[in-house]
ZATORMI-526786 format. One record per residue: x, y, z of N, C-alpha, C in turn. Coordinates in steps of 0.1 Angstrom, whole numbers, plus 5000, padded with zeros to 4 digits. Atoms other than C-alpha are relative to their C-alpha. Layout:
<sites>
XYZXYZXYZ
...
</sites>
This chain:
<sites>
500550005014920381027985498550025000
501350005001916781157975499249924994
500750125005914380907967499950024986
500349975015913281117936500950074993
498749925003916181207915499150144989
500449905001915681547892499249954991
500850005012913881407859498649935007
501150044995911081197885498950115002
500949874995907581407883499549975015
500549984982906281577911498549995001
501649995001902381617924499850114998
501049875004901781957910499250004990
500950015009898781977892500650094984
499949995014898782027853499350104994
501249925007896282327834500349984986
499949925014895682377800500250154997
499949865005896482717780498350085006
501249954998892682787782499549985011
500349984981891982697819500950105007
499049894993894882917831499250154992
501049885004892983207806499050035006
501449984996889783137817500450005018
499849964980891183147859500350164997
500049865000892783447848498750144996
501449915004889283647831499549985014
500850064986887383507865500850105005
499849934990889483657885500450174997
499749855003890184017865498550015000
501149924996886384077862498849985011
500749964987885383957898500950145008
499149884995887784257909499650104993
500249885010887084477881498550004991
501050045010883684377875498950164996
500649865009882284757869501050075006
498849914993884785067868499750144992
500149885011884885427857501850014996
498650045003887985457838500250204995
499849885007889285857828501149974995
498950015010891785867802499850104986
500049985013892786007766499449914990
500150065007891185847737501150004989
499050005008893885727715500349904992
500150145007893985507683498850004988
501350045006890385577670499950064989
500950025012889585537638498849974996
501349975004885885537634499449845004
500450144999883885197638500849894991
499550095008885284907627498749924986
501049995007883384767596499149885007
501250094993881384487620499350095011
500749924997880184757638500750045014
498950014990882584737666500950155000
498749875000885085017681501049965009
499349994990888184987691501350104998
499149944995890885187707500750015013
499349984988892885297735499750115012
500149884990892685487769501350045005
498849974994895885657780500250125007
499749884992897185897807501650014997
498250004999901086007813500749885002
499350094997902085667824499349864997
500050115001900285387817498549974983
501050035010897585257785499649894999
501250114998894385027783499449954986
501050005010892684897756498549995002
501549974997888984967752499449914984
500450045015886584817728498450015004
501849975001882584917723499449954992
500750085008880084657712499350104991
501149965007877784717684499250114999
501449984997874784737699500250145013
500049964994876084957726500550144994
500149885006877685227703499150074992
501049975012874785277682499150115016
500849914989873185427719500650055000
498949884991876185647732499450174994
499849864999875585987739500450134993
498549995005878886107732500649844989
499050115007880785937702501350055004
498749994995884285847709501050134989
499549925008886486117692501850015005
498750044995890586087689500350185007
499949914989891986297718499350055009
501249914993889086377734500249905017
500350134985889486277774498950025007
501750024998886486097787500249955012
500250144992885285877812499249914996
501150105007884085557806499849895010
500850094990882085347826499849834995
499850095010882684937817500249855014
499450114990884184577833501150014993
498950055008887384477825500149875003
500250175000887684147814501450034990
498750015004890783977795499349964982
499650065012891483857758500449915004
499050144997892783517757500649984987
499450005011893783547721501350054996
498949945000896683757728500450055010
499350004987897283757765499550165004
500249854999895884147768498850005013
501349964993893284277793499650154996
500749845005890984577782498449955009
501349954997887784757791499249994989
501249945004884584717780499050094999
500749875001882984997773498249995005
501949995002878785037783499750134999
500649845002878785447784501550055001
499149905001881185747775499150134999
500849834997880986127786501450065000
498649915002883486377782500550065014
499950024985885386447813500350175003
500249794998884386837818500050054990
499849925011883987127800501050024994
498749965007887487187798500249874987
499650105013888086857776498850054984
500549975011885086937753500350184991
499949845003886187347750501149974996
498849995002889887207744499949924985
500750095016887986957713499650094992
500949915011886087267702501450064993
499449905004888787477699501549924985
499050105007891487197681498750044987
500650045014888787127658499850134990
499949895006888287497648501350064997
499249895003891587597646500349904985
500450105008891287227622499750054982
500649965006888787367603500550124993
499549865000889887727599501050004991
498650045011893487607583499349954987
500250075013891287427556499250164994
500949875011889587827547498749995001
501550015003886387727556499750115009
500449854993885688067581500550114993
499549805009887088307553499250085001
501049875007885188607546499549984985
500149995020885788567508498849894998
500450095002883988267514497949995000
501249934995880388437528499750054987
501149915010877488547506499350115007
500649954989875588817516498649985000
501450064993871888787524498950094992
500849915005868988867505499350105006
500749934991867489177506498249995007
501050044997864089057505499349854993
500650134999863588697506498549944993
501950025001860188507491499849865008
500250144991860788177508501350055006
499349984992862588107539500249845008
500550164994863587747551500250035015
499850004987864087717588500449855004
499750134994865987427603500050015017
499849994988865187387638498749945005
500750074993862787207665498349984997
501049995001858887167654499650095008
500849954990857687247689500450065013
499649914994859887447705499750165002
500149884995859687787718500450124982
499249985014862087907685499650034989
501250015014859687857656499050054999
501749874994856888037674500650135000
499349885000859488327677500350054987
499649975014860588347643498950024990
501449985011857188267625499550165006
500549924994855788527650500550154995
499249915002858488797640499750064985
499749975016858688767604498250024998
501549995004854888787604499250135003
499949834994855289147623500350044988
499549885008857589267602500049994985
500650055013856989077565500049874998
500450115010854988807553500749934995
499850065012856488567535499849885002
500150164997856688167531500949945007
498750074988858187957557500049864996
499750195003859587557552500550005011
499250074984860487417586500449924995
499450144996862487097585500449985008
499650094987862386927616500949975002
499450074995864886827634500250045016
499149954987866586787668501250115001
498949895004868287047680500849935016
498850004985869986847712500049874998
499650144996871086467716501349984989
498950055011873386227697499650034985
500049995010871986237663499350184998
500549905005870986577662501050064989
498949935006874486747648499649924979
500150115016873786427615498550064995
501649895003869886597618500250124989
499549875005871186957613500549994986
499150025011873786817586499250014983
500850075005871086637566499150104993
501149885002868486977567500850084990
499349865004871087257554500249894983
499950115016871986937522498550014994
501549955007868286907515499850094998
500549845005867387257515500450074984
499149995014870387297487499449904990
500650075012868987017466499350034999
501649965005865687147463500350074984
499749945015865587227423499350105002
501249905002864187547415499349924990
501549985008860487537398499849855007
500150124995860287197419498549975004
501449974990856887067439500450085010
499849914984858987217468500750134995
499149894998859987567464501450005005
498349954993863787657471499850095003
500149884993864287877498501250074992
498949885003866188217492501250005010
499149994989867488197525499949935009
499750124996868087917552500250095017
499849994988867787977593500349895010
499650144988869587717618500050115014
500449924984867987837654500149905003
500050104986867687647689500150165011
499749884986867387847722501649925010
498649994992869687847749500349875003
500150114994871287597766501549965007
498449994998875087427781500749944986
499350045003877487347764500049864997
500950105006876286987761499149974992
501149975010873087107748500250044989
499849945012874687287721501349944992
498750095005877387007711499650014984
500150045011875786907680500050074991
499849885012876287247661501350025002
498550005001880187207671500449864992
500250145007879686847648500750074983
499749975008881786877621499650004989
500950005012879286747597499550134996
501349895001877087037605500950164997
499249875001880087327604500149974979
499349985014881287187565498749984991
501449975007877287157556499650134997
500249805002877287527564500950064993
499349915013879887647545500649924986
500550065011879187427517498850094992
501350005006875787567512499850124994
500149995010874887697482498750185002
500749954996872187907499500250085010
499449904991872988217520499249955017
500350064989872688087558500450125015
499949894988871888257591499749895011
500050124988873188067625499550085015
501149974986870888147657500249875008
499750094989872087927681500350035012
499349964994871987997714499450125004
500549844997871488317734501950054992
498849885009874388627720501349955010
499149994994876888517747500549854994
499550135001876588127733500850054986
499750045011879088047706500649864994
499350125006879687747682500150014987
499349995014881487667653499250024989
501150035012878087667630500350164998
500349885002878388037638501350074991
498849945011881888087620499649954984
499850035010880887907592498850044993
501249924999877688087587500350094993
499449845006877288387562499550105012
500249914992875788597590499549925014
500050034987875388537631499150085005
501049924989872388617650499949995012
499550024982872688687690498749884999
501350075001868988537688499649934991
501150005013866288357665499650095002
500749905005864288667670500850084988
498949925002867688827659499849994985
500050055013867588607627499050044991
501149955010864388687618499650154997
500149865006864589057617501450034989
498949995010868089007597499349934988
500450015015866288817572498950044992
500949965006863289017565500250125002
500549874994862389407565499050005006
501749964996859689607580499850064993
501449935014856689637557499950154999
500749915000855489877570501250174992
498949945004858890087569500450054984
499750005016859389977533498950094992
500749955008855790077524499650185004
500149854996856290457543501050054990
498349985007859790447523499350044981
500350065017857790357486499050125001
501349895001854690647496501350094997
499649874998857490887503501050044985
499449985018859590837466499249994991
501049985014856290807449499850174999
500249825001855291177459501050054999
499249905002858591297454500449984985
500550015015858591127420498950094991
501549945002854791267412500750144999
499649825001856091617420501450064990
498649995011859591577399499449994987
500750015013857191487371499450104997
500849875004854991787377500750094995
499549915002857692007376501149994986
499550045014859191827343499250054991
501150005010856091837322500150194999
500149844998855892247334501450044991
498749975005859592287322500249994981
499850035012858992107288499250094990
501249955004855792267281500550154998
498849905004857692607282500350014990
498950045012860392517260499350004988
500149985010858092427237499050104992
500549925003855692657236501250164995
499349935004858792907229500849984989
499150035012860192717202498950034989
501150015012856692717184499950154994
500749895004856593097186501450014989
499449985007859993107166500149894985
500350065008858792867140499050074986
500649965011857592967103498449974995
502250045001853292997093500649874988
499750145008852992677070499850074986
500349925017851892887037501650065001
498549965001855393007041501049904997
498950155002857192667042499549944989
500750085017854792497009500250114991
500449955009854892816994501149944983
499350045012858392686968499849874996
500750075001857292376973499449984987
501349985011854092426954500250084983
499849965015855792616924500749904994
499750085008857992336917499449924995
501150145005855292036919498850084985
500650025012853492276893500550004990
499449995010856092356869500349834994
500150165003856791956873499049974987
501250015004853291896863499750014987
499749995018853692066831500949924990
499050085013856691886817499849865002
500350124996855791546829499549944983
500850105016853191466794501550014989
499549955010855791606769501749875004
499250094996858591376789499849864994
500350155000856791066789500249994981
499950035017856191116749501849964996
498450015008860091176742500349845005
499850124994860390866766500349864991
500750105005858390626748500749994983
498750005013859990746712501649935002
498750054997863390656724500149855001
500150124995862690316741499449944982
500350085013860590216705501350014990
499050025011863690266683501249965011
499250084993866190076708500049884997
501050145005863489786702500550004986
500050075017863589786662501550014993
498649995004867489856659500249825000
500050124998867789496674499349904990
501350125007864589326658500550014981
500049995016865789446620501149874998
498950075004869289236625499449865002
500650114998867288916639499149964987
501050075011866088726605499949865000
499850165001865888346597500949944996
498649995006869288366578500749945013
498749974992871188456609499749895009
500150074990869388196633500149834991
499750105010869887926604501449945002
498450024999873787976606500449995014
499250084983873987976643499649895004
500250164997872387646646500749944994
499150085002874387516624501549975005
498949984990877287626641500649925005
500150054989876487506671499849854998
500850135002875087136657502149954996
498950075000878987106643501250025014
499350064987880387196676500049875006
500750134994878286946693500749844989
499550165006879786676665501549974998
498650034991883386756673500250005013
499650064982883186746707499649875002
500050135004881786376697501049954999
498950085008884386296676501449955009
498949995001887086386697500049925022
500850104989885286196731500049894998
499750135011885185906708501649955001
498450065001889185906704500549965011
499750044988889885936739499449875009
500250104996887785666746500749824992
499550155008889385406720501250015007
498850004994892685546735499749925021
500950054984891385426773499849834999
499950154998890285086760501049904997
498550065006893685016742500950005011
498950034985895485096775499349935005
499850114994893384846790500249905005
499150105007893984606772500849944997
498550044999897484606770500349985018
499950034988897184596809499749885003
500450154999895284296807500549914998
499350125006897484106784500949995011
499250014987900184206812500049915010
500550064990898484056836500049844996
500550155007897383726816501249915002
498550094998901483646811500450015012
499450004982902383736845499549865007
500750144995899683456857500749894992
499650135005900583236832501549935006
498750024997904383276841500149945017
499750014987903383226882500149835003
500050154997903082806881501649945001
498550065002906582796868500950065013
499449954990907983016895499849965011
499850104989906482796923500349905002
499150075002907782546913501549965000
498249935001911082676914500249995012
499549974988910582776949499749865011
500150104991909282456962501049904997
498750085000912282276948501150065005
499149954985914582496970499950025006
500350044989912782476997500349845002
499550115001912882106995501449965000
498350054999916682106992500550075009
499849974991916882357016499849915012
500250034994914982177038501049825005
499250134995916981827034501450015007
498949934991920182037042500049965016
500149974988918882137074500049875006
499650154992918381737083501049995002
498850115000921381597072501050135012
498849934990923481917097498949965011
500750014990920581857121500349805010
499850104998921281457124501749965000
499050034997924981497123500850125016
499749924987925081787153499349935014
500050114988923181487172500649925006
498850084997925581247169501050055006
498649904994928481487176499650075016
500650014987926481587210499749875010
499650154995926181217219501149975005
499150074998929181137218501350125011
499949924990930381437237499449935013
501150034992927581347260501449855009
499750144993928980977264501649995005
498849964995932781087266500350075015
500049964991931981297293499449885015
500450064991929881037313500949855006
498850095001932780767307500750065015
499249944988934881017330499750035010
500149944987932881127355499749855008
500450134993932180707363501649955007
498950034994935880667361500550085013
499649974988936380947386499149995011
500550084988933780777406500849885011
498950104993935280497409501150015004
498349954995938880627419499350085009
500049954989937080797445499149935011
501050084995934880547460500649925013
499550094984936180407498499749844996
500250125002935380077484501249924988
498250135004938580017462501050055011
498950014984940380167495499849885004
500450094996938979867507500949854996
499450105008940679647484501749985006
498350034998944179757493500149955018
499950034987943379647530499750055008
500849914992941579897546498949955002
500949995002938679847563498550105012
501049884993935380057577499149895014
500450044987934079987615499150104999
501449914995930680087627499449975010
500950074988928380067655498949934995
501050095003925179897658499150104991
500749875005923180227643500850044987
499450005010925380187616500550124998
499749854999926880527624501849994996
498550045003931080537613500850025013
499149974985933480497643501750044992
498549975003936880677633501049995009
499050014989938480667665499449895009
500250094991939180417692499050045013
500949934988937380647720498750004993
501950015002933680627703499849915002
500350154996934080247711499349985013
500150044991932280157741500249865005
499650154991933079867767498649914993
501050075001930879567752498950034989
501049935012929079787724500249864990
500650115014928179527691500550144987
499449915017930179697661499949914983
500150095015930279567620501350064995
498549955005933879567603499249934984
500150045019933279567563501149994996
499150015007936079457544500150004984
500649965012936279437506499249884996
501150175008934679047500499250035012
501249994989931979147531500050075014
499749934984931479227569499849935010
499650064989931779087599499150065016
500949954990929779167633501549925013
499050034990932279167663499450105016
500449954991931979287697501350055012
498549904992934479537721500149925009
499750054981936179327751501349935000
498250055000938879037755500749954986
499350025011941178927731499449854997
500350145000940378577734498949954995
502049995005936278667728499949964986
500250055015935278457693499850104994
500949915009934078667664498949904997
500950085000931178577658499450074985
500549995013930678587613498649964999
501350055008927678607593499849904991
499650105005926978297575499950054980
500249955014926078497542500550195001
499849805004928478867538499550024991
500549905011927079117523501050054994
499149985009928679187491499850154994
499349884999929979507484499750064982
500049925011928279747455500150094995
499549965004930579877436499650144993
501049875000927980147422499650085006
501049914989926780227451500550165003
499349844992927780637463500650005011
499849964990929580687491498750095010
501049904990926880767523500650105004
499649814999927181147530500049985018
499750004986928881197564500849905005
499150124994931280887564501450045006
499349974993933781117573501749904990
499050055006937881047565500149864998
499750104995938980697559501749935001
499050024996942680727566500450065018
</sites>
């Protein structure tokens, strides 16, 4: 027989949840304490809002979680982008909050060209479904420009090329807006320039450009990430202002360049697409002025002709006044003899009138008019007596109506009052009649208490055994050898104990008496 049977402890040491964590972290990031990790990015939704990123790394068979501080995404290179497979350089250490182990991230890079060419191309075919590389969508380009913004490097090679160019072939005003044309924030740079340029108001302190150039020289594919930035593709064909993308030598391409109204292999490229040559223009403007000049000469010669031949078939002027001049004299003559008849006529028009106008006639039409004026009184007068007389009968109306309203509340508040005593006396006899329902019913359900209560079983000779836990023993086999039981009968209970026959009982000197009220305890089980 073994000394220690199975429930005796043994000497194995004890841990906490959090010491067994913390052995486990120890020993995952002295093994894994720096790693390069390649995988798919999978999961990423953008920073978390404490500034935090997390997601996943996964190949064909197995998946990690990753997560990138703060402070260490705000440096990265490369931002994490979903699908894009990277490597990432980190420790792995554990979670103890949910039993997990991940990588912490300190730097990410894209894991070849092929992953970033297989990003470019997703994202463009992305882009493309939403209509943003239409044609329909392209403006075309002025033909001669007065301002010209330029987005691209201060003190690069680029801006010396372009100023240089446009200054060959025409003059105009240039607006740089700085920016990077290579790192992480450059692509949010780019974005930022092409938006400003568009808000510029016209008649502003800043001129608005006509036309808008995004240059950079050559460079890899790395170098020229941040014009495959999707900001910077839906900035460009957003903008408001016709745009030319120089990015790049003629063999580079990125997505700035589809969304672009026109593509120049070069900046020099750019800057001969957005200006003429002067000089050209002002050989162009000599050569339609002289052929103007001489179109003119040979007009004025043509007209001059014409009219010199129309004048010869034209009449001497003593030939055109001559009938003229006989009528204005014959006029002339009848004119005095006119006016006389005139003036006769017009004076007897006058005194036909003036004879009928005497003091008689203007006597009788005043009076006339003075008795109009005193029947239209008279009869203004009636209509108004008729007006105050309906008043006034409206008034008296009114007067008995009031007078009659005291008696009629009166009315109503003595059958309200009798209504209301009604409602008592059915209100105080539907109480009583619920009462006594009430108490009829509680009568019965005491009597079928009592007829169901193990305690008048008790009466006819039955009685209830229990153990010491006061638990109910139904059967002889729940007895154990020597156990301490209680037998209740109906006048009390009794304390006995399992063994020989001969063994005393041994009574309480005060049973407990038996109430009748009481409920049956839940779980007493049969007691036949």
């Amino acid at each position: 027989m073994s000394l220690l049977d199975d429930d005796s402890p043994t000497n194995a040491a004890e841990f906490t949840v959090s010491e067994i964590s913390g052995s486990i972290r120890r020993t995952v990031e002295d093994a894994f304490g720096h790693v390069r990790v390649r995988g798919e990015i999978s999961g990423y939704r953008g920073p978390h809002s404490s500034g935090h990123a997390y997601f996943s790394l996964k190949d064909d068979r197995a998946r990690i979680e990753a997560v990138i501080w703060k402070g260490v995404f705000s440096r990265l290179k490369h931002r994490p982008e979903e699908g894009l497979e990277v490597i990432a350089t980190g420790k792995v250490t554990t979670y103890a909050g949910s039993s997990k182990y991940q990588i912490v991230i300190e730097s990410i890079e894209p894991a070849g060209a092929g992953a970033l060419m297989a990003l470019i191309e997703e994202r463009r075919r992305r882009l493309a479904a939403e209509g943003l590389f239409d044609e329909a969508r392209k403006q075309l380009l002025p033909f001669m420009p007065r301002v010209i913004g330029v987005v691209t490097s201060p003190t690069g090679a680029v801006i010396r090329d372009i100023l240089h160019r446009i200054e060959d072939r025409f003059p105009v005003h240039v607006i740089v807006w700085p920016v990077r044309v290579q790192g992480e924030t450059s692509g949010e740079e780019v974005a930022r320039a092409i938006s400003g340029f568009n808000a510029v108001e016209p008649g502003g302190p800043v001129t608005r450009p006509d036309l808008i150039i995004v240059a950079r020289g050559g460079g890899s594919l790395e170098d020229l990430w941040g014009f495959n930035d999707e900001a910077v593709v839906r900035a460009a064909g957003e903008s408001l202002i016709p745009l030319i993308s120089a990015v790049g030598h003629e063999t580079d391409w990125t997505l700035i360049d589809h969304a672009s109204d026109r593509r120049a292999p070069t900046p020099t490229g750019a800057a001969e697409m957005a200006v003429p040559v002067k000089a050209d223009l002002e050989a162009h403007l000599a050569g339609l002025a002289a052929r103007l000049k001489s179109a003119q000469s040979r007009m004025l010669d043509r007209r001059r002709e014409a009219v010199r031949g129309l004048a010869r078939a034209l009449p001497t002027l003593d030939s055109v006044l001559a009938l003229p001049r006989q009528r204005l004299d014959r006029s002339a003559q009848s004119v005095g003899r006119a006016l006389e008849l005139n003036t006769a006529n017009r004076r007897r028009s006058y005194e036909r009138p003036a004879a009928r106008m005497t003091p008689v006639t203007l006597v009788a039409a005043i009076r006339e008019k003075r008795q109009q004026v005193r029947d239209r009184i008279t009869q203004i007068e009636r209509v108004q007596e008729r007006r105050i007389a309906a008043l006034k009968s409206r008034l008296e109306r009114h007067a008995q109506s009031l007078a009659a309203t005291p008696r009629r509340l009166t009315q109503t508040q003595t059958q309200a009052a009798e209504r209301l005593a009604g409602l008592a006396r059915r209100t105080d006899q539907a109480l009583g009649q619920m009462l006594d329902r009430r108490k009829r019913g509680l009568g019965a359900q005491a009597r079928m208490l009592q007829s169901l209560s193990y305690q008048s079983v008790l009466g006819r000779g039955y009685a209830v055994v229990r153990d010491h836990e006061r638990k109910l023993l139904s059967r002889a086999a729940d007895v154990t050898s020597g156990a301490a039981i209680s037998i209740e009968f109906a006048d009390g209970q009794i304390s006995a104990q399992e063994g020989d026959a001969d063994q005393p009982v041994t009574r309480p000197k005060k049973p407990a008496r038996a109430k009748s009220s009481k409920p049956p305890q839940s779980g007493q089980g049969s007691l036949f």
